[in-house]
C-alpha positions as CSV (number, residue, x, y, z in Angstrom):
1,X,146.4,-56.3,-82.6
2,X,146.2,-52.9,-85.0
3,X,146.3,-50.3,-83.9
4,X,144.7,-46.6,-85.3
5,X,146.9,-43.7,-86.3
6,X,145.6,-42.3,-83.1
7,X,147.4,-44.9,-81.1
8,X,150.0,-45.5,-83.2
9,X,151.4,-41.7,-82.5
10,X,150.9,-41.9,-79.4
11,X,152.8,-45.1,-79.1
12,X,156.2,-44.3,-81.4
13,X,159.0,-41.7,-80.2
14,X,158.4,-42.9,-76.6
15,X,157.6,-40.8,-74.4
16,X,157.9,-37.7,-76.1
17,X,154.7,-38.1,-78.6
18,X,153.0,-39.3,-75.6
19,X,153.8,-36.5,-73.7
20,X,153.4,-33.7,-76.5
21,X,150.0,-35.2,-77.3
22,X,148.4,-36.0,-74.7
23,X,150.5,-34.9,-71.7
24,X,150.9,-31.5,-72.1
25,X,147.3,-30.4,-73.6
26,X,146.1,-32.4,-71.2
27,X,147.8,-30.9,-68.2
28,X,146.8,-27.8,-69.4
29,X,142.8,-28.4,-69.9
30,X,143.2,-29.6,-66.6
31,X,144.2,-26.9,-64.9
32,X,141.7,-24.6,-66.8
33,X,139.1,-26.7,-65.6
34,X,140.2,-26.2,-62.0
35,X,140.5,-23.1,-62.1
36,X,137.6,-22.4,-63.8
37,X,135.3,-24.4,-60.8
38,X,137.5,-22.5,-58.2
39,X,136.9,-19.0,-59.7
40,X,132.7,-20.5,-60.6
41,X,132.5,-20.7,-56.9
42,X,134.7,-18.0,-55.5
43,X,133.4,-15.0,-57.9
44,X,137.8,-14.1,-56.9
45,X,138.4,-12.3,-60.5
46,X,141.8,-11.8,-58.9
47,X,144.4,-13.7,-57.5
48,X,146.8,-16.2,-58.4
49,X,144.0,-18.9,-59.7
50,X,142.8,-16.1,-61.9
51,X,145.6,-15.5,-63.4
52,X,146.6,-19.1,-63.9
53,X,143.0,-19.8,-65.3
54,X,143.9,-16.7,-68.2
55,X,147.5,-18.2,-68.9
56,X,146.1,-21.8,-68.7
57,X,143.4,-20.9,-71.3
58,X,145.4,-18.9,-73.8
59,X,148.5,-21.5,-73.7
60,X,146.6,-24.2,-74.1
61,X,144.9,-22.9,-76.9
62,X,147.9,-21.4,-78.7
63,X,149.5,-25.0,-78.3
64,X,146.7,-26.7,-79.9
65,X,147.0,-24.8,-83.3
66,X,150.7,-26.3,-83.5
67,X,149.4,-29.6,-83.0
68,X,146.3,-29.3,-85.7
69,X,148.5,-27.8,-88.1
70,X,150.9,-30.9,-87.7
71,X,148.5,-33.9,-87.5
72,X,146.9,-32.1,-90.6
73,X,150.5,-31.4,-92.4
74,X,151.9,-34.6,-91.6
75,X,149.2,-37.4,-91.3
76,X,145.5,-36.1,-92.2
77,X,146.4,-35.1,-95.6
78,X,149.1,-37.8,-96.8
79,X,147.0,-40.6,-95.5
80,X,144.0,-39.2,-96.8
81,X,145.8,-39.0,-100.3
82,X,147.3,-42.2,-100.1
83,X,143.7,-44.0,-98.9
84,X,144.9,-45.5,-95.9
85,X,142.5,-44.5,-93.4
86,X,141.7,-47.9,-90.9
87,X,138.2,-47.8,-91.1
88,X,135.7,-45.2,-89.8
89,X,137.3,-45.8,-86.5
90,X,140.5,-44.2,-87.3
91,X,138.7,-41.1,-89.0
92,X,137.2,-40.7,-85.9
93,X,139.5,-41.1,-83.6
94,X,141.7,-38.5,-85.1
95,X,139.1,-36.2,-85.9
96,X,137.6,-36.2,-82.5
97,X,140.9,-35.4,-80.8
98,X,141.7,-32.2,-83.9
99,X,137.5,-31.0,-82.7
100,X,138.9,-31.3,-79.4
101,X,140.7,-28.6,-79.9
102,X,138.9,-26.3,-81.3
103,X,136.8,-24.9,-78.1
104,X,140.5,-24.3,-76.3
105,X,142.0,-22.4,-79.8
106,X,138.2,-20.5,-79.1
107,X,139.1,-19.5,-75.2
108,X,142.8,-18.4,-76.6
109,X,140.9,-16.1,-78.8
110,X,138.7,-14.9,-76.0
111,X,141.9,-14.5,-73.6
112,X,143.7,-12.5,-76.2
113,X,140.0,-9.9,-76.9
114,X,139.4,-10.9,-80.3
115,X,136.1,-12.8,-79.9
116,X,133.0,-12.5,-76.6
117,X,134.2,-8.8,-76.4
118,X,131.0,-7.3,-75.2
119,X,130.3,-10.3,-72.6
120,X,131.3,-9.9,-69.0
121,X,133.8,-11.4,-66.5
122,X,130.9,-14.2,-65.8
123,X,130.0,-14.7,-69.1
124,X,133.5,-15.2,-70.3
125,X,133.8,-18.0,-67.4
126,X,130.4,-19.5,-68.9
127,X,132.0,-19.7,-72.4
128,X,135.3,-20.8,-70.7
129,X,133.2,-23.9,-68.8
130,X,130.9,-24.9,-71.7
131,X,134.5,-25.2,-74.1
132,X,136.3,-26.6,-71.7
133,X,132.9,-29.7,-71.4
134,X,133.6,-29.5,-75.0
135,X,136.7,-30.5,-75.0
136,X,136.5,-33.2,-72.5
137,X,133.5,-34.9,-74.6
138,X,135.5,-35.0,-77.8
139,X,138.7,-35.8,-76.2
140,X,137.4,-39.0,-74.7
141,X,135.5,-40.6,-77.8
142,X,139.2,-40.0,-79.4
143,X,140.6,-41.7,-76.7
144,X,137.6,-44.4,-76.8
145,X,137.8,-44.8,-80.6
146,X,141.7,-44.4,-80.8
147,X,142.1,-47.4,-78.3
148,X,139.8,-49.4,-80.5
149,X,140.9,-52.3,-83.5
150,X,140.0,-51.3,-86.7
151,X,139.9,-55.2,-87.6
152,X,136.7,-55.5,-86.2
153,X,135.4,-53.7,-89.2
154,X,137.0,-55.5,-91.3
155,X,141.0,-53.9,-91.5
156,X,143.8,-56.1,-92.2
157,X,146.9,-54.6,-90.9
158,X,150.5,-55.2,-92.2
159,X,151.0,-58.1,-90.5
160,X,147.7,-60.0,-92.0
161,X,149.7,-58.7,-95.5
162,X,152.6,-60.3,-94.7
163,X,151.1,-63.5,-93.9
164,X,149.1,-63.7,-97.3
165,X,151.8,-62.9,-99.6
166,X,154.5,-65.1,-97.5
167,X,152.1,-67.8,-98.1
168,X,151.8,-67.0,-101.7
169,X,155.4,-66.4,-102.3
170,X,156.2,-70.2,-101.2
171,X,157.4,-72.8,-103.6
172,X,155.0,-75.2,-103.3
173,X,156.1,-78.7,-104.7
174,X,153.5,-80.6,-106.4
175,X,153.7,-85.0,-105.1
176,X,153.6,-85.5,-109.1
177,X,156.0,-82.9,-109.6
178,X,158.5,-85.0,-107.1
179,X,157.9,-88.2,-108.1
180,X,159.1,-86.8,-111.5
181,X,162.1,-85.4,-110.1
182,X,163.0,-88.8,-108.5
183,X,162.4,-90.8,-111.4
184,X,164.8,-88.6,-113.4
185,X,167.7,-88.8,-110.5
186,X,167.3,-92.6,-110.6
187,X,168.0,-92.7,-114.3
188,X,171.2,-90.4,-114.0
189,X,172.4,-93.1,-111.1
190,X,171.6,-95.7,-113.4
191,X,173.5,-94.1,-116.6
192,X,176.7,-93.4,-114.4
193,X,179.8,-95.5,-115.4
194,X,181.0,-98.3,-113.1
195,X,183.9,-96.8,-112.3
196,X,182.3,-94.1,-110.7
197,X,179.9,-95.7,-108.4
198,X,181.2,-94.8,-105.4
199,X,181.0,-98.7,-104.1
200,X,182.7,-100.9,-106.5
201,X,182.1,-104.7,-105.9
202,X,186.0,-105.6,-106.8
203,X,187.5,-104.2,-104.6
204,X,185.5,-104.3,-101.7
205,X,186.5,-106.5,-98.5
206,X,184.6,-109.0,-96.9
């Protein structure tokens, strides 16, 4: 089976690109959107939960810039270059999950005052919940589309290569071609001297 570029990072460096990819962001979103029901519920601007919901928010965030920046640095760009995207469903698998991102780097920004300044503590939650939905949407049709084969529109992955140029690389012996070839071996047998047929009728025993 292929697999997308979504998948395939994912899969190498076990665990730790699992875990820095999909673990930890998605620990994160998780608790945000916890916390975020909680405090929807409680109206408890205070507390623990509060405060987990800010740090939550603005880490998560901050930690999704290093991971764009990367997957854009390090495959987005090269493969783009290079033309090796598998099919549609690999553009959108890793676009989806880079979008994912974006409404959590947007909450950062509204943790740290530089965007929904003139909004209020309920407001902010609003904006909080409706990135957060965002983020779930786009993170599963990544996940959907990541999971998928791109051979089903039509990829052919390494090991399809392989196959066709093995096949192609094989010296294939044409039935005339042989026959030739034995014809030739039988006049060399015939040419040898008698001396050097390996069974010579003088001195062989009865």
């Amino acid at each position: 089976m292929n697999m997308t570029h979504y998948m395939e990072l994912l899969a190498v460096n076990q665990p730790w690109n699992l875990i820095i990819f999909m673990a930890i962001p998605v620990v994160l979103a998780e608790t945000l959107a916890i916390t975020e029901l909680y405090l929807l519920f409680t109206r408890k601007f205070d507390g623990a939960v509060y405060y987990l919901n800010r740090f939550a928010g603005l880490a998560v965030g901050v930690y999704f810039v290093g991971i764009i920046i990367y997957i854009m640095t390090n495959a987005v760009i090269p493969i783009t270059k290079a033309g090796e995207w598998r099919t549609v469903i690999d553009v959108i698998a890793v676009g989806t999950y880079l979008i994912a991102g974006l409404p959590l780097i947007w909450i950062a920004l509204q943790e740290m005052g530089l965007v929904n300044k003139a909004l209020d503590q309920m407001g902010k939650l609003k904006i909080h919940a409706i990135c957060v939905a965002l983020f779930l949407v786009f993170g599963h049709i990544a996940m959907i589309a990541g999971m998928l084969d791109p051979s089903i529109l039509g990829y052919k992955g390494a090991s399809a290569h392989q196959m066709i140029s093995g096949a192609d690389d094989h010296e294939f012996c044409h039935p005339e071609e042989h026959e030739k070839m034995m014809k030739q071996h039988q006049q060399m047998m015939g040419n040898m001297p008698t001396n050097q047929m390996p069974m010579n009728k003088s001195t062989h025993n009865h």
